[in-house]
Structures are given as structure tokens and as C-alpha cells.
C-alpha positions in Angstrom: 107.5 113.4 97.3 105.4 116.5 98.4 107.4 118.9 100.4 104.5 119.9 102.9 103.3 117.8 106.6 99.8 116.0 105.5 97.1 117.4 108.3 98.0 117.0 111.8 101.7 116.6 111.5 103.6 119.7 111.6 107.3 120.7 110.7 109.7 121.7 112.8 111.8 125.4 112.4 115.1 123.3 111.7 116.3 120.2 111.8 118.0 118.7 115.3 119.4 115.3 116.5 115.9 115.1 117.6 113.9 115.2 114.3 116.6 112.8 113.1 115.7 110.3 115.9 112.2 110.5 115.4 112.7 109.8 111.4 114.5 106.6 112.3 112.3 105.6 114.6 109.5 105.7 112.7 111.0 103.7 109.7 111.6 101.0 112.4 107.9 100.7 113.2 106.4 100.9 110.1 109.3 98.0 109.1 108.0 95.7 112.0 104.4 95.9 111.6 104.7 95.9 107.6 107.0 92.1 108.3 104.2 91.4 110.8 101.0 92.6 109.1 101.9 92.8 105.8 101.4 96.3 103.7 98.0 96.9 103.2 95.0 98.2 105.8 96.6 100.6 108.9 100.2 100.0 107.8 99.7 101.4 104.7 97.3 104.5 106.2 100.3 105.1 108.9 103.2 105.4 106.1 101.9 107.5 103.4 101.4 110.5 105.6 105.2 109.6 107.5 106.6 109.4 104.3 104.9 113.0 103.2 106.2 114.9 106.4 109.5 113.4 106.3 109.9 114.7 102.9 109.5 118.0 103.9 112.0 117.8 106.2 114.2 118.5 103.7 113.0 121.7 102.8 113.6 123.0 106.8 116.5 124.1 107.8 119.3 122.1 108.6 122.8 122.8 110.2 125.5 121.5 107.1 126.8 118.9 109.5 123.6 117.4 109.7 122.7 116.8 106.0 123.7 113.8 105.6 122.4 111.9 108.5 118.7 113.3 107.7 118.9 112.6 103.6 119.9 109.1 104.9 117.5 109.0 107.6 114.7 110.0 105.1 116.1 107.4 102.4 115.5 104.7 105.4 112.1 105.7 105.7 111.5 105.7 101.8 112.6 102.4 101.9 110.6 100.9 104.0 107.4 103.2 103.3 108.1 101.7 99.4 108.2 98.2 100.8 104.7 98.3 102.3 103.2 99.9 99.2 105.0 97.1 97.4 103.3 94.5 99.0 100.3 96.4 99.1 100.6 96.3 95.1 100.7 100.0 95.3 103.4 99.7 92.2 103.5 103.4 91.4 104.0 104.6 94.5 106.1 101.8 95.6 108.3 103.2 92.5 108.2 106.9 93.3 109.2 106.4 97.1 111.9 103.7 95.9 113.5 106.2 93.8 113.3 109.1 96.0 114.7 106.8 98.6 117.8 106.2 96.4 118.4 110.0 95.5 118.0 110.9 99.4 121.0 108.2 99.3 123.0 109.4 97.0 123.2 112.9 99.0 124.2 111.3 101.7 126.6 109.2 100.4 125.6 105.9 101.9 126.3 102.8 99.8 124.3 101.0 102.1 121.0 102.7 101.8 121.6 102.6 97.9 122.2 99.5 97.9 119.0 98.4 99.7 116.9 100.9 97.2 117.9 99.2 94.0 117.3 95.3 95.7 114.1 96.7 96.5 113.4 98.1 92.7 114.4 94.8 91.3 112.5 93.0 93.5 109.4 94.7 92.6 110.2 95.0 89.1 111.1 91.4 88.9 107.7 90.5 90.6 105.6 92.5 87.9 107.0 90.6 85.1 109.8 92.9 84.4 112.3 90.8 85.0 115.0 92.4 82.8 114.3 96.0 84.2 115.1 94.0 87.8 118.7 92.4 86.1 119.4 96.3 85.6 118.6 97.6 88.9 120.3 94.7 90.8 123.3 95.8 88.8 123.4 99.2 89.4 123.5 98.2 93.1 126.5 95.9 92.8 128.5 99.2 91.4 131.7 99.9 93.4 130.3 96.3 95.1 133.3 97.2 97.8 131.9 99.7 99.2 128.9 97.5 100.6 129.0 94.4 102.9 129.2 90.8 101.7 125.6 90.5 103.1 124.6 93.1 100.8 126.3 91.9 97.6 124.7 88.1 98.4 121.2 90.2 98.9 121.9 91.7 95.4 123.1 88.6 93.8 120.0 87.2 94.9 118.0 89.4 92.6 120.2 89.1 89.8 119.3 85.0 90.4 115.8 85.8 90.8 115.4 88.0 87.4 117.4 85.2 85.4 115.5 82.5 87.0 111.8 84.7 85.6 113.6 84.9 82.3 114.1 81.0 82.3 117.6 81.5 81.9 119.4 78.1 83.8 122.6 78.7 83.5 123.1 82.5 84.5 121.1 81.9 87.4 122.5 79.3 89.0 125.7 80.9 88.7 124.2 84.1 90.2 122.9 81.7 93.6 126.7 80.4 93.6 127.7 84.2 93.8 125.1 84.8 96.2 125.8 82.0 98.5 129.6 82.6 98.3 128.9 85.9 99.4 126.6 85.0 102.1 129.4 83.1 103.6 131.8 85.7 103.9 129.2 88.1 105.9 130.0 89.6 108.7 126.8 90.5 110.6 128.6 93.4 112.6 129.8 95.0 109.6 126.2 95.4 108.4 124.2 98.6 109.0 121.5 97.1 111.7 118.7 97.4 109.4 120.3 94.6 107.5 119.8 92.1 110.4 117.0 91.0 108.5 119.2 89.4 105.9 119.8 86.2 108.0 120.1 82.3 106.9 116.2 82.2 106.9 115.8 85.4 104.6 119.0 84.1 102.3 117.1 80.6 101.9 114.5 81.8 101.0 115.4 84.6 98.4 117.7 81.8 96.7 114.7 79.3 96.8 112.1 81.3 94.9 114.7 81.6 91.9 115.0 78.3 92.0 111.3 77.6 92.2 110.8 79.2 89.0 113.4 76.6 87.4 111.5 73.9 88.7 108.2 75.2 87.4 109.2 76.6 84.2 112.4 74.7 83.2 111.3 71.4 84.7 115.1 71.5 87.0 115.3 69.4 90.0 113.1 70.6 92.7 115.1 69.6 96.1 117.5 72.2 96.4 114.4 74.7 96.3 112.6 72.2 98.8 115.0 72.8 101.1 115.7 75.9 101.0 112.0 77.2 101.2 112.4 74.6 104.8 115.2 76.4 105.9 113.8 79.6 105.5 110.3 78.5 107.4 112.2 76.8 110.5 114.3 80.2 110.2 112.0 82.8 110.6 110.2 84.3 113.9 107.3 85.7 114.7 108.4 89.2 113.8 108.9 88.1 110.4 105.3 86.6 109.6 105.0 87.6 105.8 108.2 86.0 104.8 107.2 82.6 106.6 104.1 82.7 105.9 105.3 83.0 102.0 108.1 80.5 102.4 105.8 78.0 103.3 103.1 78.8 101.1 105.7 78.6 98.0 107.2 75.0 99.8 103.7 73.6 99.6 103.4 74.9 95.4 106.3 73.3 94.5 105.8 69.7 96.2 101.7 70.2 95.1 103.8 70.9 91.3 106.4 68.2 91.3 105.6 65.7 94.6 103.4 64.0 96.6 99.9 66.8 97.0 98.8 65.8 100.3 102.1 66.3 101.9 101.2 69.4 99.9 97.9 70.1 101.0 98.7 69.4 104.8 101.5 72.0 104.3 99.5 74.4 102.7 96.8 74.7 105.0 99.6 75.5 107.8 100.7 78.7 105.9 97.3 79.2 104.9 96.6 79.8 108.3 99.2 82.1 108.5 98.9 84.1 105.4 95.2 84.7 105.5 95.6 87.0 108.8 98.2 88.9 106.7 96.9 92.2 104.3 99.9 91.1 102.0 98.2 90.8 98.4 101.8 89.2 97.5 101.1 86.2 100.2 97.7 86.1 98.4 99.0 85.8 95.1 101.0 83.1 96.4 97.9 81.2 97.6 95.9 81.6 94.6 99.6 80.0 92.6 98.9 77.1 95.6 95.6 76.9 94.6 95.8 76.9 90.9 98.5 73.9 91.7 96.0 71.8 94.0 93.5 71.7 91.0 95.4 69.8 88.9 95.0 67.0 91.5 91.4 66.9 91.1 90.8 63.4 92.8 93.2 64.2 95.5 90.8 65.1 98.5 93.4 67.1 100.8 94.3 68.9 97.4 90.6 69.7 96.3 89.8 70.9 100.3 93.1 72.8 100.1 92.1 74.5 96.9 88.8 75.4 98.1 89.7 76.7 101.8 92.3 78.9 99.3 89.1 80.3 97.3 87.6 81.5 100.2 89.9 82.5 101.8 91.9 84.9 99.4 88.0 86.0 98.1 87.3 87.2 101.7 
């Protein structure tokens, strides 16, 4: 990260509670309109610069006491800066900021954060076909897995189920949903940090159910426990978390468009279509164009073939 404030932002003389405050406050909005927007367009134009000046923070003065809450403050804002330009398919960046997040982490000597910074590397890493590159980093963030919460470990087991899922590999990760769920139920929400709230049922169904998808898809294993996860996770989430609905649903409607009945499909793909396409999420819209590809193989299927077409202009647009 650059050490220097991008044009009108300015650095303070030293570091205060104040500076701190604003830090954290600004990873919070960025978070909620990246969940609500998605990563691209005026999210993406607000973090970059945030992310810049909050790096140079660490180069201003700072009473010794005070150290550790900014590095962690600044690793919460690389954190969620990365997960915008994640989405946003800015991958090099995404990587740089992840990385920098988890050093900042490391000198502050929060589990939490590092744990959050390596789900997030797998996850992306995972997502751009690297899927054993994501087994490591979900590893390295179960090290000394006592020191985080249960939520966390289920979060990282997740992406362990996730990479062995892309790999094809049914055994290891069905065993790593087992240790995910199992985890899950021994969270205690007020143990977590409260950034972690958004690791609910919804956000645990849903994680589970795409490692499972790719079973279904690529290993031909029973698609209802996906099913209903991915429905769990759509009745689950709210409107401040319209990406991850809007993605839950969209992958619900691919796998009963791959392995049931398409116009049950098609009429559920047209709801998340109408969420996703207001979303600058190039992740949702890869998503689609997986729904898409999935409706034209039912090419005398009307609600598939309208479906598939609405998709195409849509995602073009």
C-alpha cells in the first residue's frame, strides 16, 4: 500500500482515538454498500483512495498504546476494501490489500482479523480456479484454531469444503461441511468480534451449499442437500445483504435448471435475476451467465429459453 493520502484527504499529525474511529467507521460503510451494491462502480471509486490514506496512517505518529488498535483497525479496512475489489474481479489488488490486511493483523495480534484475511484469500483463490492455493490459505487460518471463535473455524472450514469440492474431491469435502457445521453449532454469536455478525444461518447455508453444488455438477452427487441449503440461505438473508441473496438464489435456480425440473428453474431464476442485474457484482454475473449456459440445454423448454435470453441481455448491458 502507498504510504501517502490520495488528493483531498489529508493526514493527521498523530494518531488519536479519533482517527481510529474514523478508520472503523469507514470499513463499516464501505462493507454495507459493497453487500448492498456489490463492488464495482462508486463503491469501488470510494475504497481505493480509503484504503491509500489509511495506509499512511501508519507512517504518522502514534502513542505505543495505540498501535495495535490502528494496525487492527487498518487490517479491517483492508479487508473489506479487498472484498469489493474481489467482487469487482479486481484480483491483483484484491490480493495486495488481502495480504497487507493480514500483516496489519499480525502486528496487532488479532486472531480474528487474521483469520478473516486468509477465508477471504481462499475464497478468491478458490474462485479463480486455484483451488489448492485456497486449501492452503484456509489452513493457515485454522492455525492455533483456539484462538478464534467457533463461528470463525465453521467460516474456515467452509473454504477448506469449498476448495475440495473445486478439486472434485467427495470425500474430503463432505467431511470438511461436517466440520463446518459442527462448528457452526457450537457458535456463540457474542463471542464473535461484531464484524462477524454476518456469519449467520443464511451466510453458513449458503457457503456449505456452493461446495456442494460443485459435487452435484461435477461429480453427479445428490443435489437436495445443496437445494436446500442455497433456500435456507435466500429466506435468510435481508436486504442489507443483497449480493449474497441475490447469488444464493441465482446458484438455487442452476442447480434445479442442471439436475430438475427447468421451469421451476426458469421462474426462479428470473426472481434473482431481477435482483442481481441492479447489482455491479461481476461474481453475481458470472453466476447468471453459469444460469444461462444451464437454461440452453433445455432448448424446447420456453421459460428456460426466455430465461436464457433475459440472462444475455441482461449481463451484456
Amino acid at each position: 500500500m502507498q504510504a501517502f493520502a490520495p488528493p483531498g484527504l489529508t493526514l493527521p499529525d498523530s494518531i488519536g482515538t479519533r482517527t481510529i474511529g474514523e478508520v472503523q467507521e469507514v470499513a463499516t460503510v464501505i462493507s454495507g454498500l459493497d453487500n448492498k451494491l456489490g463492488g464495482g462502480g462508486l463503491v469501488s471509486d470510494v475504497a481505493s483512495p480509503a484504503m491509500q490514506w489509511a495506509a499512511g496512517l501508519l507512517q504518522v505518529q502514534c502513542p505505543e498504546h495505540m498501535r495495535a488498535e490502528l494496525f487492527a483497525a487498518v487490517s479491517r479496512l483492508g479487508i473489506v476494501v479487498g472484498a469489493s475489489a474481489f467482487d469487482a474481479y479486481r484480483h491483483t489488488y484484491a490480493t495486495q490489500t488481502f495480504t497487507f490486511a493480514a500483516d496489519c493483523a499480525e502486528e496487532a495480534g488479532d486472531w480474528h482479523l487474521r483469520a478473516k484475511t486468509y477465508s477471504l484469500l481462499a475464497r478468491q483463490a478458490i474462485w479463480k480456479g486455484e483451488a489448492d492455493d485456497g486449501l492452503t490459505y484456509a489452513e493457515k487460518g485454522l492455525v492455533r484454531s483456539d484462538r478464534i471463535t467457533a463461528t470463525e473455524r465453521a467460516m474456515l472450514h467452509t473454504a477448506r469444503a469449498r476448495a475440495f469440492g473445486k478439486m472434485g474431491n467427495v470425500r474430503d469435502c463432505m467431511a470438511a461441511v461436517g466440520q463446518a457445521d459442527e462448528a457452526f453449532e457450537q457458535a456463540r454469536p457474542q463471542e464473535d468480534p461484531a464484524w462477524m455478525a454476518y456469519y449467520d444461518e443464511a451466510q453458513h447455508n449458503g457457503d456449505t451449499a456452493h461446495a456442494l453444488f460443485d459435487l452435484v455438477v461435477g461429480e453427479g452427487q445428490d443435489p437436495g442437500r445443496a437445494a436446500r441449503r442455497f433456500a435456507t440461505a435466500v429466506q435468510g438473508h435481508g436486504d442489507a445483504w443483497k449480493r449474497s441473496r441475490a447469488i444464493s438464489r441465482t446458484k438455487l435456480a442452476a442447480l434445479i435448471m442442471a439436475t430438475g425440473d427447468p421451469r421451476q428453474a426458469a421462474a426462479i431464476g428470473h426472481e434473482a435475476l431481477d435482483e442481481a442485474g441492479q447489482l455491479t457484482s461481476r461474481r453475481a454475473a458470472d453466476d447468471l451467465r453459469q444460469l444461462g449456459a444451464f437454461a440452453a440445454k433445455h432448448p424446447t423448454v420456453p421459460e428456460a429459453a426466455g430465461l436464457r435470453e433475459r440472462i444475455a441481455a441482461t449481463v451484456s448491458a
